[in-house]
Residue, then its C-alpha position, 0 to 999 in steps of 0.5 A: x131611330x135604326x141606323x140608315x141613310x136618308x136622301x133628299x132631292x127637292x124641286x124637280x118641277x116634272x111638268x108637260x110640254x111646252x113649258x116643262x123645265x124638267x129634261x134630267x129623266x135620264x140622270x134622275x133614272x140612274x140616280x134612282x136605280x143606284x139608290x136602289x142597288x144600294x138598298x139591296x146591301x145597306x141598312x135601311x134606307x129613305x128617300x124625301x122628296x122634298x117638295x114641287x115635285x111635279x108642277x101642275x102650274x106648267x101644264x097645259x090642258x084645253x088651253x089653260x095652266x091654271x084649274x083649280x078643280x079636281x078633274x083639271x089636277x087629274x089631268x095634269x098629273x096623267x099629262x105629267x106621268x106620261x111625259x115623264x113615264x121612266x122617272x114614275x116606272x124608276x119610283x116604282x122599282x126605288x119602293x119595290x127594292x125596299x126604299x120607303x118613299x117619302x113626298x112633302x108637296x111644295x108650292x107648285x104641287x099642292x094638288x097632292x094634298x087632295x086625296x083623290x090626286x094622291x090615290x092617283x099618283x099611286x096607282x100611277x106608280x102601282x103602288x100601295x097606300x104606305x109606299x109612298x108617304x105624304x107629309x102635308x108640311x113637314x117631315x121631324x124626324x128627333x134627333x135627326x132632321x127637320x124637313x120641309x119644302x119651305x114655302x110657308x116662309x116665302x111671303x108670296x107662296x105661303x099657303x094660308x092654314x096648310x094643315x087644314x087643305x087636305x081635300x078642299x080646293x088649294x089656295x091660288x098664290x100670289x107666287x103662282x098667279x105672278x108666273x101665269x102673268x108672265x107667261x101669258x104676257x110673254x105668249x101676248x107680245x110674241x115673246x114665246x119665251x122657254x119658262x127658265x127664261x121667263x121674267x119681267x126683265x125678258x117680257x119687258x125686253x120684248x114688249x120694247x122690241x114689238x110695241x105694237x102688240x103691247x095692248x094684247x097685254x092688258x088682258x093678261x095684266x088685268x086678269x092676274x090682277x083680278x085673281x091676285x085680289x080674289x085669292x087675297x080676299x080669300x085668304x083673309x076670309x079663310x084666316x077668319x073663321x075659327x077651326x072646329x073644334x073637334x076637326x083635324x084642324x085643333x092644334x092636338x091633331x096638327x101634333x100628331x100629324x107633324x109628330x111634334x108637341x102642339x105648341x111647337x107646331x103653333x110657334x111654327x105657325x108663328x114664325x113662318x107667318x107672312x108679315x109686310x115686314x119680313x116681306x120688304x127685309x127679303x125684298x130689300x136684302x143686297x145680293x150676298x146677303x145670308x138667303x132668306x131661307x137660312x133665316x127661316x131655318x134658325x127660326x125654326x132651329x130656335x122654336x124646336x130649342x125651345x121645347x127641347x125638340x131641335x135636330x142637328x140637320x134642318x132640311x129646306x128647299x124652294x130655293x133652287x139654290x144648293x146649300x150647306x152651312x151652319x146655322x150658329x157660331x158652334x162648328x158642332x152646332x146645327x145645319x142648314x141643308x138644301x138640295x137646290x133643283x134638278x131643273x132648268x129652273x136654277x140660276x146660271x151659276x148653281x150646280x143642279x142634280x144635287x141631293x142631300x144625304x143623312x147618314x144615322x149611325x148608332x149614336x152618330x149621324x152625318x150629313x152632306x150635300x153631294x152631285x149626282x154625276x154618273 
């Protein structure tokens, strides 16, 4: 691989209105605009963006959050694109000084994998087809960096057959149907809570404070649970049908598209799997405890070893919590990396505007995890 440099940033959670999390356009311009510069008097270099992005679940179109279709992900991406119209205008000036644009959806942006969303993210951005490159799951770079926004490990947002969802309409996920409950039960109880401070504690709080308006939460409550059971039915009936076998979907494409060797990609399906058990052990872990996604990178550490594939940097977001540890006992050994969020939506105590910055050499590489801070 060339030498250059390679920046990641993860969980924006760009949105619309009154729900938007995302108020660091300013910030993110500069930052933007300085990786432009740099890129002008550097070898070359990368930026990922490493996964919700955008949050179409947070924006409000005819009333509702959640729309499923087409036409509805259209909307929320123009709502979206106008409301943050100097971070897409910074994009376009980032690609045109010669950074190539890497995007990797998350949980809150899947809409991206269906090809008439990205067409028009592109043309919101003016951009060419090969500006910005879209990764479906992950993003191997050898003997560099494995990247991934990390959902596929977090048993309520995982995304049944990932690779098989470019163009169909994205699964509805628990993680997403439990935020609209909140939301709604917080709106039916007079609560109008901003979504950072959103949870069942706060709605809990002010259901206590008006509990003359508790019954306008039923409806909230019995509509998530309705779409909870629907979106499970069809994520088992999904994991029943056998792929074609000549489609995109056979594990020598799944190769290809993640640019590693089939069985690699079928252990990662493994170990990233949605099981009860891995469910009630992150559940239960106490507060201090090594953060799940750590684990889920050694997993994915020990599933490149063992096919000779692994990387010194393993990449992962969702979190919203910036990270930098070793992943083994060797000082030398790998590294997990997370970028945390540049939103509003990161714990009290987490430091936000951070990035993840990789650094290849001719036969070295370094990494750090750094704030911006202009």
């Amino acid at each position: 691989m060339m030498p250059g440099t390679l920046i990641v940033i993860s969980d924006l959670h760009m949105a619309a209105g009154r729900h938007d999390p995302f108020s660091e356009d300013a910030a993110l311009v500069a930052f933007l605009d300085e990786l432009g510069s740099r890129a002008r008097c550097e070898p070359p270099a990368r930026l990922v963006l490493l996964g919700d992005t955008l949050d179409f679940t947070l924006v409000e179109v005819d009333g509702r959050r959640i729309d499923p279709t087409v036409a509805g992900a259209l909307a929320r991406l123009d709502r979206i694109a106008a409301a943050h119209a100097p971070v897409f205008d910074a994009l376009r000036r980032l690609a045109g000084a010669g950074v190539e644009l890497h995007l990797v959806p998350g949980n809150h942006d899947l809409e991206l994998l269906r090809p008439p969303v990205m067409a028009r993210l592109r043309n919101l951005m003016a951009l060419s087809d090969g500006a910005v490159r879209l990764h479906p799951w992950v993003l191997y770079l050898p003997g560099l960096a494995y990247l991934e926004h990390g959902q596929q490990h977090h048993d309520i947002n995982r995304v049944p057959g990932l690779l098989r969802r470019a163009g169909p309409e994205p699964p509805l996920l628990a993680g997403t149907i439990y935020g609209e409950y909140l939301i709604a039960a917080a709106d039916a109880v007079g609560a109008k809570l901003p979504i950072e401070r959103t949870s069942m504690r706060s709605v809990a709080a002010a259901t206590r404070q008006r509990p003359w308006l508790l019954p306008r939460a039923v409806a909230p409550t019995a509509h998530a649970t309705h779409a909870l059971v629907r979106s499970q039915l069809a994520a088992r009936r999904a994991a029943r049908v056998p792929p074609p076998a000549a489609s995109a979907t056979d594990p020598e494409r799944h190769g290809v598209t993640l640019n590693l060797p089939p069985a690699v990609v079928a252990d990662l399906e493994r170990v990233s799997a949605s099981t009860p058990a891995r469910a009630v052990r992150r559940l239960a872990s106490p507060r201090g405890d090594e953060p799940y996604m750590v684990g889920a990178a050694r997993d994915v550490h020990r599933s490149l070893g063992g096919a000779h594939q692994s990387v010194p940097f393993y990449v992962l977001a969702h979190t919203h919590q910036a990270d930098d540890r070793l992943l083994t006992a060797n000082p030398a050994g790998p590294r997990y990396l997370n970028a945390g969020t540049w939103s509003r939506l990161a714990p009290a105590s987490e430091q936000r505007r951070c990035y993840v910055e990789i650094t290849r050499e001719e036969s070295t590489a370094t990494a750090r995890l750094a704030v911006w801070d202009p």
